[in-house]
Structures are given as structure tokens and as C-alpha cells.
C-alpha positions in Angstrom: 161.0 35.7 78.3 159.5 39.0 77.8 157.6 39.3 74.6 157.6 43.0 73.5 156.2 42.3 69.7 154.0 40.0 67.4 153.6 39.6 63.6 151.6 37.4 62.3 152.6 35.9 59.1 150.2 35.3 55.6 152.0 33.6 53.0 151.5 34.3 49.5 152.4 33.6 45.5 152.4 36.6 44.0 153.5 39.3 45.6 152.7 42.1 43.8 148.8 41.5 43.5 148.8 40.0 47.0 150.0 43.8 48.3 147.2 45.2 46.5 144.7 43.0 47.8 146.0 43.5 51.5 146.3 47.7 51.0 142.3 47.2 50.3 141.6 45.3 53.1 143.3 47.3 56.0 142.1 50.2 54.2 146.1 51.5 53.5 149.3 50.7 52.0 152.1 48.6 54.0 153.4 50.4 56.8 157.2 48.3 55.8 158.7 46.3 53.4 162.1 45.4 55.3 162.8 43.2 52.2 162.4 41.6 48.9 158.8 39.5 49.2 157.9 40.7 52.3 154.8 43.8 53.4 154.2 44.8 57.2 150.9 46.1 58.6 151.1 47.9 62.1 147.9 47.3 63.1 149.0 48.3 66.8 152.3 49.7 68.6 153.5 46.2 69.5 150.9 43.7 66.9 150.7 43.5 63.0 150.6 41.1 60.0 153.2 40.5 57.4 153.0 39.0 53.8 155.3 37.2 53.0 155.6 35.2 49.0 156.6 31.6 49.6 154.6 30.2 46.8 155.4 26.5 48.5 153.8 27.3 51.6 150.8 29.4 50.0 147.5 29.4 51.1 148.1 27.8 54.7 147.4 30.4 57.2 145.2 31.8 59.4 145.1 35.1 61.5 142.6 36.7 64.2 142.0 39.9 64.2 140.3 42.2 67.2 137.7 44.8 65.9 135.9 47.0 67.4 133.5 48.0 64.4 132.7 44.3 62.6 129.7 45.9 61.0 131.8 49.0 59.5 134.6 46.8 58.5 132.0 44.8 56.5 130.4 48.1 54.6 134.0 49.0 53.8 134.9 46.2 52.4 132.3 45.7 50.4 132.7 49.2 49.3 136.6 47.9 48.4 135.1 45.1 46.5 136.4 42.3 48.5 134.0 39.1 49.2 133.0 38.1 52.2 129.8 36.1 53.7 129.0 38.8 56.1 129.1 39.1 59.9 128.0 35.6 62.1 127.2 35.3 65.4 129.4 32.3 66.9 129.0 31.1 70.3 130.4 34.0 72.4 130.9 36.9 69.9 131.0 38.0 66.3 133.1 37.4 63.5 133.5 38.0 59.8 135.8 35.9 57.8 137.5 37.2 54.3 139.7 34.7 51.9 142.5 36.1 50.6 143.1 35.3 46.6 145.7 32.7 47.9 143.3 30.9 50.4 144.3 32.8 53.2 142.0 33.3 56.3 141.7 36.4 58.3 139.2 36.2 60.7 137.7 39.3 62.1 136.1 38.7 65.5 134.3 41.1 68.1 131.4 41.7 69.8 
């Protein structure tokens, strides 16, 4: 097996608003929307994060994110207006954790 590509998947309700919510916390509109219900975010050549709406599986997922700037990436979104506790130290590095409207987790981690 050779694994050239990875998406991480967020599911969703409402599309629509979900899109929104996502364009103002990676700072820019989907980079895809290959169909109906579904947004892709290139974060990378070969790594991103897709929303998908599947209103029975809503609010059940998790994704890590890399970053290199966890204190910018703070300012910014709370310029955005998007909650978040701030930036912890855990027990080998940083991170800074954001709900999405669904009960989403994307957990921002660095050093």
C-alpha cells in the first residue's frame, strides 16, 4: 500500500452555515466541492479536511491539525469571531482546541 493522500472528514447538519463557519476558520473559502453536501480544504499538497452534512452522524468527530503559528492562529480567530479557550500547554507541546457549531473538534497542536 502506498498512501499518496489524506482527508480528514467533519460531519455536519447544515451545510450551508457549516461552510461559513469553516471559510472563517481556515481563513478562506473551500478549495472543492466535488458534490452535493460536501467542502474540501487543501491544507497541504497531499492533507486536508472535508465537511461533509450527514445530520445522523453530526457532531462526532475529531481532527489534529499541525501549526506552526498557535498564537497567530488564536489572534485571528478571535478577530473572526470564533470561540475558543485559548492556547494550553499539554504535556509535550501546545494546542488550541475550537468547537464547531455541530460539536465538532479540531484540535490545533504545535510547539
Amino acid at each position: 500500500m502506498a498512501v499518496t493522500r489524506l482527508l480528514a472528514q467533519l460531519t455536519i447538519v447544515d451545510f450551508e452555515p457549516a461552510i461559513r463557519w469553516y471559510a472563517k476558520l481556515f481563513g478562506r473559502d473551500a478549495d472543492a466541492r466535488p458534490m452535493d453536501g460536501l467542502a474540501e480544504w487543501h491544507l497541504a499538497p497531499t492533507f486536508g479536511v472535508q465537511v461533509w452534512a450527514d445530520p445522523e452522524r453530526a457532531g462526532r468527530s475529531t481532527v489534529v491539525v499541525d501549526e506552526s503559528d498557535l498564537d497567530g492562529l488564536a489572534d485571528r480567530l478571535t478577530r473572526a469571531g470564533i470561540d475558543h479557550p485559548g492556547v494550553r500547554h499539554v504535556t509535550a507541546s501546545r494546542v488550541l482546541i475550537v468547537t464547531d457549531p455541530d460539536g465538532n473538534s479540531i484540535v490545533f497542536s504545535g510547539a
